[in-house]
C-alpha positions in Angstrom: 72.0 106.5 84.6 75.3 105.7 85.4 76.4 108.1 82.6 75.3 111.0 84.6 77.0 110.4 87.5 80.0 110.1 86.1 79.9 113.3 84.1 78.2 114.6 87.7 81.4 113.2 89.3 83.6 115.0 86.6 81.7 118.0 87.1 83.0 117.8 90.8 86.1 116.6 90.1 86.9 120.2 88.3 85.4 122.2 91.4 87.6 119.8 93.6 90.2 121.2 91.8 89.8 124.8 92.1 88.8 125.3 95.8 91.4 123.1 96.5 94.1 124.6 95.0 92.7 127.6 96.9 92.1 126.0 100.0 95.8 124.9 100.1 97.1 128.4 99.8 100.0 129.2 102.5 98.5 125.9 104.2 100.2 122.6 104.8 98.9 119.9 102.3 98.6 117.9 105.0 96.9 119.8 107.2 94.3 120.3 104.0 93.8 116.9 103.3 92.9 116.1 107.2 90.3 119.1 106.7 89.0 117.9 103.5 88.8 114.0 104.4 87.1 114.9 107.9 84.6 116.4 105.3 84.3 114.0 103.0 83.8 111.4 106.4 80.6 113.7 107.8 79.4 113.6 104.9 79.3 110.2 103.7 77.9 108.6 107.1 75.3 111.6 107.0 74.3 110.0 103.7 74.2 106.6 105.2 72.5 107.8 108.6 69.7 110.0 106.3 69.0 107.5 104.1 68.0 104.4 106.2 71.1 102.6 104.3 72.9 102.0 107.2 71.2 98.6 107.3 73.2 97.2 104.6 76.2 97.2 106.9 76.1 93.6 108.2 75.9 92.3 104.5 79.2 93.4 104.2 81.9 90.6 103.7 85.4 90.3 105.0 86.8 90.3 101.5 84.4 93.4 101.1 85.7 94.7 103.8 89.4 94.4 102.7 88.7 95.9 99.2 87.2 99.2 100.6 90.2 99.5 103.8 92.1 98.6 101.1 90.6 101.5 98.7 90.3 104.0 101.3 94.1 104.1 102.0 95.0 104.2 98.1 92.3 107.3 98.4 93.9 109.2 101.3 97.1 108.7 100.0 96.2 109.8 96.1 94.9 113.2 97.9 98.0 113.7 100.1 100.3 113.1 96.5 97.3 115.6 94.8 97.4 118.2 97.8 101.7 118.3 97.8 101.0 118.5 94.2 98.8 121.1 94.3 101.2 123.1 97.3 103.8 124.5 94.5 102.4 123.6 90.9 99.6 125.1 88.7 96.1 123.7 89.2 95.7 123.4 85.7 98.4 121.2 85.3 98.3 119.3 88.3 95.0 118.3 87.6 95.0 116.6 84.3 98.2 114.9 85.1 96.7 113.4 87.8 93.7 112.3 85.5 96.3 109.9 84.4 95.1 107.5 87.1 92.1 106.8 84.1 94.6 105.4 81.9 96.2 103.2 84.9 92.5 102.6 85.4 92.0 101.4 82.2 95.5 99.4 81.9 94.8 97.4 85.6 90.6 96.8 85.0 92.1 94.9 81.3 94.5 92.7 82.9 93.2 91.9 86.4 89.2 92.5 86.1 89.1 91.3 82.4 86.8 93.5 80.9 86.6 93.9 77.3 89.2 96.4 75.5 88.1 98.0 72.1 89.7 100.7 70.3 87.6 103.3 71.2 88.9 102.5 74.6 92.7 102.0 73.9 92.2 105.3 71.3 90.8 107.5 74.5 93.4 106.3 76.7 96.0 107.2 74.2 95.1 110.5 73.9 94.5 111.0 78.0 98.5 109.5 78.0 99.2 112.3 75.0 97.6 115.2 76.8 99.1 114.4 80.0 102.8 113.9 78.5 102.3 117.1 76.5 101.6 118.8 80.3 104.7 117.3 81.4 107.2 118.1 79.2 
């Protein structure tokens, strides 16, 4: 299952993209990251509220806790980097660049969570790095 969520989260990803970079047009990227995060806020606790899940609160830990204070910074931050990004350069540039954060992904889950790396892995990674440098240069 997990499988299609991600390519579900992909598929989102590229429309995140899009309406984005025409959200931002003549706007602040600051201004459309507040907008977009306020968003994002409604509709994550609407979720939670709709669902019943809001029970699952109080099993939360303090070192839970941290992680996802801790995550939710990196987050806002990443989109206020995306949305300056996104203020003078080309959507379709700006985006897989930023895909770049899979290879970090990749590199930081190898040597701090330990999970297994196989050359299909590295290989895909590689060519993530390729595509991206190609964009750049």
């Amino acid at each position: 299952m997990w499988k299609y969520y991600a390519l579900l989260s992909a598929i989102f990803a590229a429309l995140t993209a899009i309406l984005s970079k025409l959200g931002v047009k003549g706007v602040n990227g600051n201004i459309a990251t507040a907008i977009r995060t306020t968003v994002v806020l409604f509709l994550a606790w609407g979720i939670v509220l709709f669902t019943t899940e809001l029970k699952s609160f109080k099993e939360l830990s303090k070192q839970n806790l941290y992680f996802l204070i801790a995550s939710g910074l990196a987050t806002g931050l990443s989109w206020i980097f995306y949305f300056k990004a996104l203020e003078t350069g080309e959507v379709s540039k700006v985006a897989p660049i930023d895909k770049l954060s899979i290879v970090f992904v990749m590199i930081i889950s190898f040597i701090f969570l330990k999970e297994p790396m196989d050359l299909k892995t590295i290989l895909g990674g590689t060519l993530i790095f390729a595509g991206a440098l190609v964009l750049i240069l």
